[in-house]
VOPAGU-2260 file (C-alpha; in pm, 1 decimal, decimal comma):
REM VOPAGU-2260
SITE   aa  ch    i         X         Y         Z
SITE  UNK   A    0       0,0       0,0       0,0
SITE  UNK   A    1     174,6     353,2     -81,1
SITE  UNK   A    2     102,3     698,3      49,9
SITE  UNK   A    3    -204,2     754,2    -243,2
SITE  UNK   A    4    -381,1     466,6    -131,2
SITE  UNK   A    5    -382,5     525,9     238,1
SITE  UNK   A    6    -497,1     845,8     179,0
SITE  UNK   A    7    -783,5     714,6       5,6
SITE  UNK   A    8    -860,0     482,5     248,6
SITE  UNK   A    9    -881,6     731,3     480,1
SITE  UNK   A   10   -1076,2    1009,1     344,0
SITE  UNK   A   11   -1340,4     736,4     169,7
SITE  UNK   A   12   -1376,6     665,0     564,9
SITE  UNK   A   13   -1494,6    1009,2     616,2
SITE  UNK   A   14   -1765,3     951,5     314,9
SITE  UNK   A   15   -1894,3     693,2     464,9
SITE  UNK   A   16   -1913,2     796,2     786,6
SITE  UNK   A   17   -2100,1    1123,9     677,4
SITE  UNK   A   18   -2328,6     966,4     444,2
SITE  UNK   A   19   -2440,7     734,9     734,0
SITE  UNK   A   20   -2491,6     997,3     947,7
SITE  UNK   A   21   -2674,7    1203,1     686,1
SITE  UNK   A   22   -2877,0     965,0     395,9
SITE  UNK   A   23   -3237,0     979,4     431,7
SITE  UNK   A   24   -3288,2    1251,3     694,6
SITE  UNK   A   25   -3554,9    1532,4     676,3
SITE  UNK   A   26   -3472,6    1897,2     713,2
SITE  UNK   A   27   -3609,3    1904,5    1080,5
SITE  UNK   A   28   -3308,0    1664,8    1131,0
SITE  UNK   A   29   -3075,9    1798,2     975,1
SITE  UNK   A   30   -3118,7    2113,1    1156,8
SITE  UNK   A   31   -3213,5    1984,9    1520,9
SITE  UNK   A   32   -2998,8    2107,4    1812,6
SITE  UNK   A   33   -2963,2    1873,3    2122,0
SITE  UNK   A   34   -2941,5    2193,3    2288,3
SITE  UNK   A   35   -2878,5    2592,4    2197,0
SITE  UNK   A   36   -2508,4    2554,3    2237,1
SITE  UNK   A   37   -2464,1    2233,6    1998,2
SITE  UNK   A   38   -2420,2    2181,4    1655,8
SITE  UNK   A   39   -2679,3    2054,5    1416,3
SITE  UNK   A   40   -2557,9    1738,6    1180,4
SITE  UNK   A   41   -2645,0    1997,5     885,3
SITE  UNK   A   42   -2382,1    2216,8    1026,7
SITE  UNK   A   43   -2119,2    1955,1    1132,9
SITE  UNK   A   44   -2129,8    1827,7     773,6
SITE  UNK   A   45   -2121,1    2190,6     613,6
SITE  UNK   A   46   -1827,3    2217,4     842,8
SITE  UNK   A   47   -1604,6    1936,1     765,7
SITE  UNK   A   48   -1682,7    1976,0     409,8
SITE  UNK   A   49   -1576,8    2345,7     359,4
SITE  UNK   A   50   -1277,0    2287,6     578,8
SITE  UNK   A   51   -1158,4    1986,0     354,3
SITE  UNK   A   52   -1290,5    2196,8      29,7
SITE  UNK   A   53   -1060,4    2473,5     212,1
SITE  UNK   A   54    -767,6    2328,2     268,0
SITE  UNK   A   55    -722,3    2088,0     -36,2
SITE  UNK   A   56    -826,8    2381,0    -246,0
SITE  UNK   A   57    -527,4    2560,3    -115,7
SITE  UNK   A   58    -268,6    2269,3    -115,3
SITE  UNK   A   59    -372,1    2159,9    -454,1
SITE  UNK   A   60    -361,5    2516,4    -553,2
SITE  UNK   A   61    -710,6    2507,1    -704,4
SITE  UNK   A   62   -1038,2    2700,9    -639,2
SITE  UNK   A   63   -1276,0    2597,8    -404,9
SITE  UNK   A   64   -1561,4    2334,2    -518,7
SITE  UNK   A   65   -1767,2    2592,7    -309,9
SITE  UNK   A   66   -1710,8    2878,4    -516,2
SITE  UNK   A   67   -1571,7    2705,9    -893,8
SITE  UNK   A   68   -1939,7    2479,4    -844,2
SITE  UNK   A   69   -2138,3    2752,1    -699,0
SITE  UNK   A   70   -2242,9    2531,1    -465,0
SITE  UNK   A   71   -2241,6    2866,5    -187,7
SITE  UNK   A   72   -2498,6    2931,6    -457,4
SITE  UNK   A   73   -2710,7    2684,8    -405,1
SITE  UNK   A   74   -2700,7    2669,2      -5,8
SITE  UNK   A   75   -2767,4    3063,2      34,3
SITE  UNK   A   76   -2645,5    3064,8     378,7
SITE  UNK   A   77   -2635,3    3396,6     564,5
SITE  UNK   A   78   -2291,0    3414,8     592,7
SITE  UNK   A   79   -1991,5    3507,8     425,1
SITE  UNK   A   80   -1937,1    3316,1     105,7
SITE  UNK   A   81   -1521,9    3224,5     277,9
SITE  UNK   A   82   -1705,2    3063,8     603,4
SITE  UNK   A   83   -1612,4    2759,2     681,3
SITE  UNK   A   84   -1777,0    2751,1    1038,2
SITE  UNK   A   85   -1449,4    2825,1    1248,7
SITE  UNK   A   86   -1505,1    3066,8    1540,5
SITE  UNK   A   87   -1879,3    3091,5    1482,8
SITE  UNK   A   88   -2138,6    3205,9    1711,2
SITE  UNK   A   89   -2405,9    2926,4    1831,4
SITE  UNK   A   90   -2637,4    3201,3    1573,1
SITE  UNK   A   91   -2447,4    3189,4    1318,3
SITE  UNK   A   92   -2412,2    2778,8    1374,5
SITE  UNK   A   93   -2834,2    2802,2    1383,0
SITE  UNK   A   94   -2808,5    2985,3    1068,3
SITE  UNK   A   95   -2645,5    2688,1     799,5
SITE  UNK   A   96   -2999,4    2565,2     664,2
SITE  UNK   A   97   -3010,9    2344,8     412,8
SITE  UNK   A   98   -3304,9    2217,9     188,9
SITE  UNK   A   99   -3223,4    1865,1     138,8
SITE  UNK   A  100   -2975,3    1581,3     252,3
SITE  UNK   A  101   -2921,9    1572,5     -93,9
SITE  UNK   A  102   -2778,5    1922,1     -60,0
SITE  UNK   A  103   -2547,3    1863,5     169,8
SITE  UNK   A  104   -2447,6    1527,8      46,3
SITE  UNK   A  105   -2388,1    1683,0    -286,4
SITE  UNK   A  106   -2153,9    1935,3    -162,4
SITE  UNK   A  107   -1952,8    1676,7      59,6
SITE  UNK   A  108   -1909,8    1412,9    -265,3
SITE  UNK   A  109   -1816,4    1682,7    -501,4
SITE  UNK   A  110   -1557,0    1781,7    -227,3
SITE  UNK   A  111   -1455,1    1401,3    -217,8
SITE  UNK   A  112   -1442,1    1367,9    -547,8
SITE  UNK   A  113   -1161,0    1664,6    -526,0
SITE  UNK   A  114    -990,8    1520,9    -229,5
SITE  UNK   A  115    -940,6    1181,6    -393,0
SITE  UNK   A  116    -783,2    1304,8    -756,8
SITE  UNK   A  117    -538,7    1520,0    -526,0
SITE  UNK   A  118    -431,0    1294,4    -297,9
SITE  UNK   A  119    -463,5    1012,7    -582,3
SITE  UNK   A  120    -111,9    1129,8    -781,0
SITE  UNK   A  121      72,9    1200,7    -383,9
SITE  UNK   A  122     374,3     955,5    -326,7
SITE  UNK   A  123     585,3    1018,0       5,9
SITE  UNK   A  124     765,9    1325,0     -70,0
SITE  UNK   A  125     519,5    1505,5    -185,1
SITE  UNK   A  126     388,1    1531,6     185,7
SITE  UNK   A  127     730,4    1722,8     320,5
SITE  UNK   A  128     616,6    2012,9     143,9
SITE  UNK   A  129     550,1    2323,9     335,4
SITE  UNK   A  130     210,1    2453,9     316,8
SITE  UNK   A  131     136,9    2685,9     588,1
SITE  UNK   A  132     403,2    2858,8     700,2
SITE  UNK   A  133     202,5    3055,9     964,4
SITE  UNK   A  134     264,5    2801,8    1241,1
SITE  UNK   A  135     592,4    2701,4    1454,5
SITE  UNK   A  136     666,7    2464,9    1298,2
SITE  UNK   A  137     512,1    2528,1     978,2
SITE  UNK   A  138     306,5    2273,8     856,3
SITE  UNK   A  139     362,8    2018,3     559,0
SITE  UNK   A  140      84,4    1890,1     331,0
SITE  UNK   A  141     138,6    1520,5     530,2
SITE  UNK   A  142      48,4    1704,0     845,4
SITE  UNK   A  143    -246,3    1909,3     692,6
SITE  UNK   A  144    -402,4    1613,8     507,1
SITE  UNK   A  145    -401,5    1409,3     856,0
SITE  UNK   A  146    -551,9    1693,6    1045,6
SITE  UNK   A  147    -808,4    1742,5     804,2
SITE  UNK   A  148    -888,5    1351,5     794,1
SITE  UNK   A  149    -891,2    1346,5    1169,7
SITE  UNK   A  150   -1128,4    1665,8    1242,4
SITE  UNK   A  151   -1379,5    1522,3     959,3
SITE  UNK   A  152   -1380,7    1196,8    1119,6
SITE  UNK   A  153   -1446,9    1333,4    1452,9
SITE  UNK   A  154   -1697,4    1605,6    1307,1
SITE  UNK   A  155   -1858,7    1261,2    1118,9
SITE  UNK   A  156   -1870,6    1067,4    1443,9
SITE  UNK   A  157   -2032,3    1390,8    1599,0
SITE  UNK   A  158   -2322,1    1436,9    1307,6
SITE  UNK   A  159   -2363,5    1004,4    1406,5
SITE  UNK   A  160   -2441,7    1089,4    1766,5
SITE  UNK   A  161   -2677,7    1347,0    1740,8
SITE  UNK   A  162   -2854,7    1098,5    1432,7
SITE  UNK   A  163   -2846,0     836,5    1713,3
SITE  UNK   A  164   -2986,1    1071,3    1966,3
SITE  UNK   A  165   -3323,6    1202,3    1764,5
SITE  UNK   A  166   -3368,2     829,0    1617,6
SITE  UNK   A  167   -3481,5     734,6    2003,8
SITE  UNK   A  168   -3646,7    1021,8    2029,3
């Protein structure tokens, strides 16, 4: 197994994850809050989708799918069209509606889709390579692709429990 495939391994972990979580769930769902301070599986998944669209986008030196598929378009959130959800308010959290499962499912495979044909042509080296140089010590694009598997798997897991929760409501 090289670099490409566990990489693809990984990150087709996260799709599954948030399509369990997500497939076949109403809008009232989607957008329930355990209580006024948590998150809502509709924003979880908005979350760990625009931070993987984010941060791919950048290390792949691409444009976002948000933006290059107008998918900010079609989700008309209230917020700036650059949010990805860090350092919201538990309003602004409230405020990422979406119409459909299918939405937000959309929006996380086209991300996929992105993630995989990036990380699909990596081999080791590639993942020394400096990409943020705003932290001590800067980070490499094997760092940044682990980070962003592990906070999507842990924002999945989170979008799972609050599923779990309303189903024995």
């Amino acid at each position: 197994m090289n670099v490409a495939d566990i990489l693809t391994d990984g990150y087709s972990r996260i799709q599954e994850a948030v399509h369990a979580a997500v497939e076949g769930l109403r809008p009232d769902d989607l957008h329930a809050r355990l209580d006024d301070g948590a998150n809502s599986i509709a924003w979880l998944v908005w979350h760990l989708t625009r931070v993987q669209d984010d941060h791919i986008a950048d290390a792949a030196g691409t444009e976002q799918i948000w933006s290059a598929q107008d998918w900010a378009g079609r989700f008309d959130l209230p917020l700036p069209a650059d949010a990805t959800g860090y350092g919201q308010s538990s309003e602004q959290v409230g405020a990422v509606r979406v119409g459909s499962a299918d939405l937000l499912l959309g929006y996380y495979d086209a991300v996929h889709d992105h993630t995989l044909a990036f990380v699909g042509d990596l081999d080791g080296h590639a993942l020394d390579r400096v990409v943020d140089e705003a932290w001590s010590p800067p980070v490499t694009l094997g760092v940044r692709l682990m980070s962003v598997l592990s906070d999507d798997l842990q924002h999945a897991g989170q979008a799972a429990f609050v599923r779990g929760v309303l189903e024995r409501r």
